[in-house]
LOSE-709176 format. One line per field, with one value per atom (N, C-alpha, C, O, CB): atom name; residue in three letters; residue number from 0; x, y, z. Coordinates in steps of 0.02 Angstrom, whole numbers. Glycine has a CB too. Layout:
<atoms>
at <- (CA	...) .
aa <- (ala	...) .
i <- (NUM	...) .
x <- (X	...) .
y <- (Y	...) .
z <- (Z	...) .
</atoms>
This chain:
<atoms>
at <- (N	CA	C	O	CB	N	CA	C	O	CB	N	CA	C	O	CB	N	CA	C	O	CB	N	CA	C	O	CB	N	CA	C	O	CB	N	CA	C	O	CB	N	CA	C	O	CB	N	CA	C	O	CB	N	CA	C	O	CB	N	CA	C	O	CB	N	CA	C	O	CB	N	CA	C	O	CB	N	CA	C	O	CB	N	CA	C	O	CB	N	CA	C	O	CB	N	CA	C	O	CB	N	CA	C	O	CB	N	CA	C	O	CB	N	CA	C	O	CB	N	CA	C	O	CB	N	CA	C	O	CB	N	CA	C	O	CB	N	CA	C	O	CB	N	CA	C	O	CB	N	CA	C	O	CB	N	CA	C	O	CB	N	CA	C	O	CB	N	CA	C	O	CB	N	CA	C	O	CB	N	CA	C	O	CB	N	CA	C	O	CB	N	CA	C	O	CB	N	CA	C	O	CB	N	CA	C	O	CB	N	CA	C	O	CB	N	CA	C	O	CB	N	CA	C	O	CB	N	CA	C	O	CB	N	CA	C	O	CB	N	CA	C	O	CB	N	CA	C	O	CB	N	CA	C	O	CB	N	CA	C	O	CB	N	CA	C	O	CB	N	CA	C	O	CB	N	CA	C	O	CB	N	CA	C	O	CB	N	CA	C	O	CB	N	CA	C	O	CB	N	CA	C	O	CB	N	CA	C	O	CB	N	CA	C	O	CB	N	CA	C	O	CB	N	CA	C	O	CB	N	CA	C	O	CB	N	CA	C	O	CB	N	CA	C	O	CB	N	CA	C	O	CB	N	CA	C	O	CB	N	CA	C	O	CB	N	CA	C	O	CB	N	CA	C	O	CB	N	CA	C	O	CB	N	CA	C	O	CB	N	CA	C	O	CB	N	CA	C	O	CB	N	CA	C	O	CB	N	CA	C	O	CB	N	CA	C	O	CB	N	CA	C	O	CB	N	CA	C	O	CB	N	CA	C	O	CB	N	CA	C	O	CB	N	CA	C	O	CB	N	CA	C	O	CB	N	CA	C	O	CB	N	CA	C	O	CB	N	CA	C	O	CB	N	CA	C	O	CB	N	CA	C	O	CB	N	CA	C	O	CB	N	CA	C	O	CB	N	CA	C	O	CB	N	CA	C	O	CB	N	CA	C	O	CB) .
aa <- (unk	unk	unk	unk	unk	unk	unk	unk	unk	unk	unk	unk	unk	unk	unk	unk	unk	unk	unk	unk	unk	unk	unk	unk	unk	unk	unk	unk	unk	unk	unk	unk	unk	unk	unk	unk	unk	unk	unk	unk	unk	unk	unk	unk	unk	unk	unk	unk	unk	unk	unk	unk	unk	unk	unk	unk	unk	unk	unk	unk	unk	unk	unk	unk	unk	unk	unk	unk	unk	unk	unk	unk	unk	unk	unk	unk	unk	unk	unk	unk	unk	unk	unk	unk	unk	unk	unk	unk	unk	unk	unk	unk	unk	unk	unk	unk	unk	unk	unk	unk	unk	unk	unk	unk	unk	unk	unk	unk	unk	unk	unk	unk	unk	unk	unk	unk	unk	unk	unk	unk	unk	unk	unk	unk	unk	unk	unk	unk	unk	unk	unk	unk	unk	unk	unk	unk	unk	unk	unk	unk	unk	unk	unk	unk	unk	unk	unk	unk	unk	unk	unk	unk	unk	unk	unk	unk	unk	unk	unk	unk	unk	unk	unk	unk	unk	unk	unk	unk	unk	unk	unk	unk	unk	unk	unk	unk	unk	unk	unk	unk	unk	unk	unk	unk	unk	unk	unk	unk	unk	unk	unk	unk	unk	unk	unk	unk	unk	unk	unk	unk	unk	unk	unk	unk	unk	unk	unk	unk	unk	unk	unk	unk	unk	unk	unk	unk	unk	unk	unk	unk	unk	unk	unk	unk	unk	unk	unk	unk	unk	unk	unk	unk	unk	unk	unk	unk	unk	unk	unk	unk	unk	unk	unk	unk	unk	unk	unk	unk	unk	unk	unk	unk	unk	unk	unk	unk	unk	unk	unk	unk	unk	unk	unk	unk	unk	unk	unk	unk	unk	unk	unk	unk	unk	unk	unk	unk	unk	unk	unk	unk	unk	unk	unk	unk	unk	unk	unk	unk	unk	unk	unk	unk	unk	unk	unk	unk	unk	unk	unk	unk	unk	unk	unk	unk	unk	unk	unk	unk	unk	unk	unk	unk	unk	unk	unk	unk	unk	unk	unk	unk	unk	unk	unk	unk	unk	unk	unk	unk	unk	unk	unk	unk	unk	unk	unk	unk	unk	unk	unk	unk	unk	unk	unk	unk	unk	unk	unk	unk	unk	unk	unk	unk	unk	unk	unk	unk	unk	unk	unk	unk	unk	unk	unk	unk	unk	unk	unk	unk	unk	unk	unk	unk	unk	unk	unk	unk	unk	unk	unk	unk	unk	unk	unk	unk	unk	unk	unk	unk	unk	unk	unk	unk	unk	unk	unk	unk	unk	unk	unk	unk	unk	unk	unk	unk	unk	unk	unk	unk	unk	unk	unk	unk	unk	unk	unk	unk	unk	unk	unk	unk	unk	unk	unk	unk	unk	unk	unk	unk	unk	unk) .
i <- (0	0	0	0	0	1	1	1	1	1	2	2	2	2	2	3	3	3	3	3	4	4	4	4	4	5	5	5	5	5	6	6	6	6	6	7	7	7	7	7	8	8	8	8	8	9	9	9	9	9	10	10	10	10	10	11	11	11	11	11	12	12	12	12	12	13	13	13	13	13	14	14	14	14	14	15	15	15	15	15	16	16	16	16	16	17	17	17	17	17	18	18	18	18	18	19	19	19	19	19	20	20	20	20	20	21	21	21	21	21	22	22	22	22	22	23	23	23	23	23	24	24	24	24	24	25	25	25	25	25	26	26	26	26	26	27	27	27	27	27	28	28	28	28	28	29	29	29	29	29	30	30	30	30	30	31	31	31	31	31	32	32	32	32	32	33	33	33	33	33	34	34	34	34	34	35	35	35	35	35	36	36	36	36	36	37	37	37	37	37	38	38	38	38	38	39	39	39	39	39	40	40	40	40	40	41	41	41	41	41	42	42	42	42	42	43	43	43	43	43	44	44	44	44	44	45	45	45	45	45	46	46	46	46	46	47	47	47	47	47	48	48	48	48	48	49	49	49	49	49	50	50	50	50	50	51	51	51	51	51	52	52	52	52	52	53	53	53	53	53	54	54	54	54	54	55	55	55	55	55	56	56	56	56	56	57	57	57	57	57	58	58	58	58	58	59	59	59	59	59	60	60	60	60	60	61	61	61	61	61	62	62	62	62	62	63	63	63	63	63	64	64	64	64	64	65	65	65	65	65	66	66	66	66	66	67	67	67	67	67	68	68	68	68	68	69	69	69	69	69	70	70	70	70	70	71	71	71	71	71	72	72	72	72	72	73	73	73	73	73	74	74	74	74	74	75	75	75	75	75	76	76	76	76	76	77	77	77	77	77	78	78	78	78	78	79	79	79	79	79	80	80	80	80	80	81	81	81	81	81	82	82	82	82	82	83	83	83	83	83	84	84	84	84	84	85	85	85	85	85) .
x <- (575	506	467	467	474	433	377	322	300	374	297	207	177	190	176	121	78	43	20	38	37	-18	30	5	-92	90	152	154	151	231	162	180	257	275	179	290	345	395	402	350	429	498	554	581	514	595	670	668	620	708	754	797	842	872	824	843	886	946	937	824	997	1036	1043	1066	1127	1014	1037	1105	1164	1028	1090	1169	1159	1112	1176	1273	1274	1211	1193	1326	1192	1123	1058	1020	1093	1051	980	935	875	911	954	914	914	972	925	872	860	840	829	836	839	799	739	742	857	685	619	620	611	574	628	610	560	509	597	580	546	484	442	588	447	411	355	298	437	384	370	337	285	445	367	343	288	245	395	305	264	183	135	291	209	105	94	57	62	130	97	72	32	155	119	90	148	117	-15	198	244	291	316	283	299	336	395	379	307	456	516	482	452	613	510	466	420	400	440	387	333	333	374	321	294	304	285	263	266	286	311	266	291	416	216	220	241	230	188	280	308	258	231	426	258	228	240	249	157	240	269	193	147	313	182	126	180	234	87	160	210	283	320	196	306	366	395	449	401	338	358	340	288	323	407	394	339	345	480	308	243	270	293	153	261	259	248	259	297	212	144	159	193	43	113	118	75	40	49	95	59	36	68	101	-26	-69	-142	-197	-89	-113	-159	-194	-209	-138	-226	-258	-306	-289	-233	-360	-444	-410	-371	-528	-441	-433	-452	-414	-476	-534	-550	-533	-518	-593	-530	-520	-450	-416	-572	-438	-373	-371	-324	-348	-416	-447	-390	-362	-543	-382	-337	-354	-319	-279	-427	-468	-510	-536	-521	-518	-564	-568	-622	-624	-510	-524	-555	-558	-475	-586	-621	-571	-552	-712	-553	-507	-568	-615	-445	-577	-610	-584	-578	-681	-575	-545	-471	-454	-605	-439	-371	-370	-325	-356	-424	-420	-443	-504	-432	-420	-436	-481	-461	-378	-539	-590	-634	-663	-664	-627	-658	-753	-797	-622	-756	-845	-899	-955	-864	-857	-888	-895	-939	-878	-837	-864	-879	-906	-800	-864	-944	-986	-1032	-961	-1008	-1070	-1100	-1161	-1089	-1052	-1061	-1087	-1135	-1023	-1043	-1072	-1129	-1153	-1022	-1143	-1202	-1256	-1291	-1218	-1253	-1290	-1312	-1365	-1252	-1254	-1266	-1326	-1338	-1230	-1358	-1397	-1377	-1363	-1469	-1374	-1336	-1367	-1338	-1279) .
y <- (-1022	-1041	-983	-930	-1062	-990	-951	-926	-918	-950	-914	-908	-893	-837	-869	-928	-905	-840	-817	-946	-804	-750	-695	-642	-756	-701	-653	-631	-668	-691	-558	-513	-529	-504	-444	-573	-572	-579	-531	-497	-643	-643	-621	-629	-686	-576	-563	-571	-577	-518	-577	-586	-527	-492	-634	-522	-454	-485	-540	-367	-446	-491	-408	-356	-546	-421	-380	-323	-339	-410	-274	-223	-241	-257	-117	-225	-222	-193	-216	-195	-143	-115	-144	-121	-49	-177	-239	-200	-210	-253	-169	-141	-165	-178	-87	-182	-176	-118	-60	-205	-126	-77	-126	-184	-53	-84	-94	-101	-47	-34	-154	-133	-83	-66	-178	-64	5	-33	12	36	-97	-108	-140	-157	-132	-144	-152	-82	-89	-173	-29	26	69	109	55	47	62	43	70	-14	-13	-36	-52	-100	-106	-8	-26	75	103	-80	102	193	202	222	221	198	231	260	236	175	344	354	393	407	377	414	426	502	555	454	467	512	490	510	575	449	398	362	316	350	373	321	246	247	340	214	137	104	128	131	63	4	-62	-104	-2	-73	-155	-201	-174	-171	-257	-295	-367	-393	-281	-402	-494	-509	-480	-555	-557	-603	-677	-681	-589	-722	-774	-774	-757	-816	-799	-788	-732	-732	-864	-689	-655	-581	-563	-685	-525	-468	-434	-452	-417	-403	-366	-292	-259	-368	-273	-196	-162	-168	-170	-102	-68	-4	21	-87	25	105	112	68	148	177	191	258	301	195	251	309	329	302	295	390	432	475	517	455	478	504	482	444	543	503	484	485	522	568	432	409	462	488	347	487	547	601	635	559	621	709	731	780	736	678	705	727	764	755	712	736	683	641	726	700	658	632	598	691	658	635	570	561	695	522	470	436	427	488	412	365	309	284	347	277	204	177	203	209	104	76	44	24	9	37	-5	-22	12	18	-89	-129	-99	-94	-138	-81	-79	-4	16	-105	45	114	176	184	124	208	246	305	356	268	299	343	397	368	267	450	475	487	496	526	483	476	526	512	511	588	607	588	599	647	551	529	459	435	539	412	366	397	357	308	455	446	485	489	468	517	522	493	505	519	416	371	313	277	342	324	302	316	277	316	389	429	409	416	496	385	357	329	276	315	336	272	267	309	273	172	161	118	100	141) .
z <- (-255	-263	-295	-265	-195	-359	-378	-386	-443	-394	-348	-339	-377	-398	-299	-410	-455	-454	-506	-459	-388	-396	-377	-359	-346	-378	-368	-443	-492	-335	-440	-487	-525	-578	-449	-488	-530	-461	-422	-587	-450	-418	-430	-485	-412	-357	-371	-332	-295	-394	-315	-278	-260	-300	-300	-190	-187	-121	-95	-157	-103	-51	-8	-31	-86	59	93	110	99	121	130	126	201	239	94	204	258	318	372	255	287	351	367	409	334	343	324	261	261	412	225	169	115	100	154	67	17	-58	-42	36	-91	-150	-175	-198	-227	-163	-198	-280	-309	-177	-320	-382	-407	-378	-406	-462	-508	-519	-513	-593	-533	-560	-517	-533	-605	-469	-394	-349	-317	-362	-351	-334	-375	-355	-326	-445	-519	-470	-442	-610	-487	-459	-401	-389	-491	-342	-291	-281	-243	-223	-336	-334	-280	-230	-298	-267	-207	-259	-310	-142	-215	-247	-210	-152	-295	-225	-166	-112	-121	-221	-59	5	20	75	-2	-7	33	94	98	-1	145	195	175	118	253	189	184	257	308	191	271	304	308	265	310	371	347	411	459	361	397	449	441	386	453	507	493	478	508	580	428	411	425	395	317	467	479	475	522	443	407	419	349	319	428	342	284	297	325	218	266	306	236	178	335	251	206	203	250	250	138	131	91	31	140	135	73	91	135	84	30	21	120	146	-79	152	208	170	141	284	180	167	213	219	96	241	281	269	311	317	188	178	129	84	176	134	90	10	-21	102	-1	-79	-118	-158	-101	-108	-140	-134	-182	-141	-76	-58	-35	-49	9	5	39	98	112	9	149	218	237	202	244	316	351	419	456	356	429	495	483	428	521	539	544	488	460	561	464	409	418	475	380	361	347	291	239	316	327	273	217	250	310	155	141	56	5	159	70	21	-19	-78	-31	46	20	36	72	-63	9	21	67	64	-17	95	151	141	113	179	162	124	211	257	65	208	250	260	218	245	312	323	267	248	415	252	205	145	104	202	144	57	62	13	-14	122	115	129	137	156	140	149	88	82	218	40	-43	-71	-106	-80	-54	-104	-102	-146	-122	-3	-3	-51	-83	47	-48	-72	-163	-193	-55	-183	-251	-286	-257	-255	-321	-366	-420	-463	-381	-417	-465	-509	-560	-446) .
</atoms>
């Protein structure tokens, strides 16, 4: 089955260990790169997995993050960009 809002279907067949390989083009645009931690998680019956990142999009701080819209941004730099007029 092919999903329209899927980047592109493959097929991979498990190793003896339950592993797979991430396609290159797959890791390309999700930004992971080797040594990366990895989150996996069940959404129904489908396992999910994303770059894990613990640190601020902008700076690189690693305290009290705010997830927001995909990216992990620390209180100082929302409160940067509160600061904005735009």
């Amino acid at each position: 089955m092919v999903r329209k809002n899927s980047y592109t279907t493959v097929i991979r067949r498990l190793d003896p260990l339950g592993r797979i390989v991430l396609p290159k083009k797959y890791r390309k645009k999700c930004e992971m790169n080797v040594k990366d931690d990895v989150e996996m998680y069940l959404e129904g019956s489908a396992i999910c997995v994303k770059k894990y990142n613990t640190r601020c999009k902008l700076c690189g701080e690693t305290d009290n993050l705010i997830e927001f819209k995909g990216a992990n941004l620390c209180p100082a730099c929302v409160t940067g960009i509160k600061r904005l007029n735009f």
